[in-house]
N, C-alpha and C positions, 0 to 999 in steps of 0.2 A: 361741933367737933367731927361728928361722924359726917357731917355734907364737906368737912373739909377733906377727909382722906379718900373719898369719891373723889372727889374733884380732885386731888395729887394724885391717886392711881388713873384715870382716866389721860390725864398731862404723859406721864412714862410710858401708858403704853401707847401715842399715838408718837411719841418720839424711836420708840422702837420699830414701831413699820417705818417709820422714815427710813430709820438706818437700813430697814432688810429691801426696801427699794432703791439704797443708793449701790446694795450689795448687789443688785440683778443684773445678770450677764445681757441681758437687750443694750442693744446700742442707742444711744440717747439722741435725741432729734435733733438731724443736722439743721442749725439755724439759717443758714446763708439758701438753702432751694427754699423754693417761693412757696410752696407745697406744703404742708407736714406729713410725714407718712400716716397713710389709715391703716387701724388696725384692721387684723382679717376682719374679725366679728362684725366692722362698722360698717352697713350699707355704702358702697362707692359711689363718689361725689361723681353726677350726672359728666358725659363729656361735652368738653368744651371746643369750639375751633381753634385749632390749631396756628394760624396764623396770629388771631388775636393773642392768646397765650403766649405763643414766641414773644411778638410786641410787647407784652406786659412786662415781659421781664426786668429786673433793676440790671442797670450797664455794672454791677459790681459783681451780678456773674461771674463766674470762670468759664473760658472755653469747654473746659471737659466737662461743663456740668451738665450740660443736653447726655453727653455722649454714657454717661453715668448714670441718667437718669433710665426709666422704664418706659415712659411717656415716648409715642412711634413720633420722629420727626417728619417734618411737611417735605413731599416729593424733590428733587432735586429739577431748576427751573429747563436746567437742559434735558434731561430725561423727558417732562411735562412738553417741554414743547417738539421733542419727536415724535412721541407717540401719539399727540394731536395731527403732524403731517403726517403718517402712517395714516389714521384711519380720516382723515380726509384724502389719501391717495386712494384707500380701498373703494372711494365710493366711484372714481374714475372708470369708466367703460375698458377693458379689456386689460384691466391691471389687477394684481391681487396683491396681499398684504408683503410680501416684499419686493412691490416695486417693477416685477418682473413683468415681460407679456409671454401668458401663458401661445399652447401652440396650437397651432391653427386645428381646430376640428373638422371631421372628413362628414361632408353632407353626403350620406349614404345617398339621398335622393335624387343627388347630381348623381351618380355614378351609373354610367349607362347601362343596361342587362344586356348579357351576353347575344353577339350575332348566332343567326342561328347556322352559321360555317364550323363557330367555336362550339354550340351544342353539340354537332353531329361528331367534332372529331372526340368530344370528352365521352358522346355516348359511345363511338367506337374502340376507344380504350375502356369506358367500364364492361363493354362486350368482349374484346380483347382477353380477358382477367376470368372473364366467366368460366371456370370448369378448370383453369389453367393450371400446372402444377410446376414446382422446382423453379418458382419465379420468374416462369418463362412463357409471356400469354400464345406464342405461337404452340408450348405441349400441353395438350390436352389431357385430361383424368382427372383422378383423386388420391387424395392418399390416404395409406391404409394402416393398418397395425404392423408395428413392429415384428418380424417374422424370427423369431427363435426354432433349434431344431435343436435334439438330442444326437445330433452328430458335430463333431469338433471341428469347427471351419466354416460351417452351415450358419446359413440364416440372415436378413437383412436389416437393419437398424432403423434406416427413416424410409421401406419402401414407398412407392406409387407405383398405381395401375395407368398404364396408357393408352393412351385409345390412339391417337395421333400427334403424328410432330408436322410441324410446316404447312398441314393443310393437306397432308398424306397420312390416311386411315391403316390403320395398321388392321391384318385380316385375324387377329385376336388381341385383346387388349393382353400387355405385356408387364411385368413383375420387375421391376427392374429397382435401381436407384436412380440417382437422379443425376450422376455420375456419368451416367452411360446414355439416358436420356438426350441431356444436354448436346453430349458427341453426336449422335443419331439425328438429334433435329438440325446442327449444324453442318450434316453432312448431307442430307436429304436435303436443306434448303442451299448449300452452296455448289454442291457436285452433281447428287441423284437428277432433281428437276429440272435444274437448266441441262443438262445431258440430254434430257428425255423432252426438250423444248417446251417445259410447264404441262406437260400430259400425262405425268405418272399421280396415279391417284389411291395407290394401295400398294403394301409393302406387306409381302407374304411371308407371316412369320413362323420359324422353325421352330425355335425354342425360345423360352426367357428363362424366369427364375426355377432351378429344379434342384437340388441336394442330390450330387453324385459326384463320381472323380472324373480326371478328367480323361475324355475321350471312351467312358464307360469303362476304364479297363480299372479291374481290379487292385487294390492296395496303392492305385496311383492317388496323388495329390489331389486337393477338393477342389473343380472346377470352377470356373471364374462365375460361371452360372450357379451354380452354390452358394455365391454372397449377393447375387442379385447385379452383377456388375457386366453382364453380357447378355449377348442377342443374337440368335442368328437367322439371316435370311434366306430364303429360297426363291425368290419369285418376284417380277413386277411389275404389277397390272397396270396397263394405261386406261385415258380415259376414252376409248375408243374398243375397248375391251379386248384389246393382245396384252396373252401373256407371257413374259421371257422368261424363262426358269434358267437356275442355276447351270442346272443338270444337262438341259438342251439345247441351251442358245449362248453359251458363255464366247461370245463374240467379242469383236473390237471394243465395243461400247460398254460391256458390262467388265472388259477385263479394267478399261480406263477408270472410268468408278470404281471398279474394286480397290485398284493401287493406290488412289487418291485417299481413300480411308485409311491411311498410314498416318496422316497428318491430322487426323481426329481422335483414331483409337490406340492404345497403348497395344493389342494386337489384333494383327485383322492375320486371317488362314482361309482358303479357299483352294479350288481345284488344284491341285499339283502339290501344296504346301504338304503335306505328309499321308495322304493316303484316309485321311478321314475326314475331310471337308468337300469332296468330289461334288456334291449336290449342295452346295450355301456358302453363303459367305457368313464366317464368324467374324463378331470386332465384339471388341472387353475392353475396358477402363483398366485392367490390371495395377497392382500399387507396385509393382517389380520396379528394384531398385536401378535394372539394369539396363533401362531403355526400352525403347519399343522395339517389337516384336512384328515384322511383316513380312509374310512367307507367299 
């Protein structure tokens, strides 16, 4: 009696896990995929080729069931066969992977070295350059610091010191900018020297950069030499060692050069022009809004 209610209790409860597994929310193995899902825990069934597998399939399939499935489908045959002509094109001489031909590369070893015409004229421009200032290799110098003063109007911003313009030495290197520079070399090399038939070799200079007013006269206005923006000459020496001074020799030749400096400087003054230029010629870059200035 007692092996018999063993035996009925053991009957109920195996009909009760039935029922609590037909209650389990897992979805129950689709019959129709050729597959059965593996559980995680189950070591995965080794893989298989892929072509074979398709093959196997029963034709009672459904189209969507590849598409549903997890299983990666086999390459597509048009795909497969491009990218087999691709990398049999890659192996072709002067083609790469798309097909292109790349561009011609430069044989350094062809390319002839420089004559030595082309040497001499690059070493005369890097000579040219040498010492140069205000981007200009024909004026010569350096440049300097910044020139501040404690007087109001005083002082120059990007000076250089000059030594020469054109190939004409100036008889002290001069304070200037570069403003004034520029006018100076383009008036020595297009009026001074051809005047003086390429013999003038020194430009005697009276003043450059100084902080005062102008024409020294008290509570007057801060002279154009005050910002670094003027020059005056006295004097100029040929290469034959005469020298024509302002003061002495103010002849046909030096009045013509003078006036020509109208079309460089914003003012040029000299003998006659007011009573203070008797002995040099002044010329200034001046920033005056009202014209130039030649007396």
């Amino acid at each position: 009696m007692r092996g018999l209610l063993l035996a009925l209790s053991f009957l109920l409860a195996q009909g009760a896990w039935a029922q609590e597994m037909d209650r389990s929310p897992r979805p129950p193995v689709n019959p129709r995929l050729p597959v059965a899902v593996v559980e995680p825990s189950v070591v995965p069934a080794p893989e298989v080729d892929l072509p074979t597998a398709t093959a196997a399939l029963p034709e009672a399939v459904p189209d969507d069931a590849l598409a549903r499935s997890l299983r990666p489908v086999p390459r597509p045959s048009a795909l497969a066969e491009r990218i087999a002509a691709l990398k049999a094109t890659s192996n072709a001489p002067g083609l790469d992977l798309s097909g292109q031909e790349p561009q011609d590369e430069v044989d350094l070893a062809a390319i002839p070295p420089p004559s030595k015409k082309e040497e001499r004229r690059k070493k005369r421009e890097r000579a040219s350059m040498k010492g140069a200032v205000c981007g200009v290799p024909a004026i010569k110098g350096e440049e300097i610091a910044r020139i501040s003063s404690k007087v109001k109007g005083c002082g120059v911003e990007d000076p250089v010191l000059v030594t020469s313009v054109s190939g004409v030495r100036l008889s002290q290197p001069a304070t200037v900018d570069c403003s004034i520079a520029k006018a100076l070399n383009s008036w020595v090399d297009e009026v001074a020297q051809p005047a003086f038939d390429g013999r003038l070799v020194e430009l005697q200079i009276a003043a450059h950069y100084i902080c005062r007013s102008r024409n020294n006269v008290k509570g007057a206005k801060i002279s154009e030499h005050g910002k670094g923006r003027a020059v005056d000459i006295s004097a100029f020496i040929l290469s034959n060692g005469k020298v024509l001074t302002v003061s002495r020799d103010y002849n046909r030749l030096l009045r013509r050069i003078y006036k020509a400096g109208c079309n460089y400087f914003m003012t040029t003054l000299g003998p006659g022009s007011d009573g203070y230029h008797e002995d040099h010629f002044h010329f200034d870059t001046s920033a005056r809004s009202g014209g130039r200035y030649c007396r």
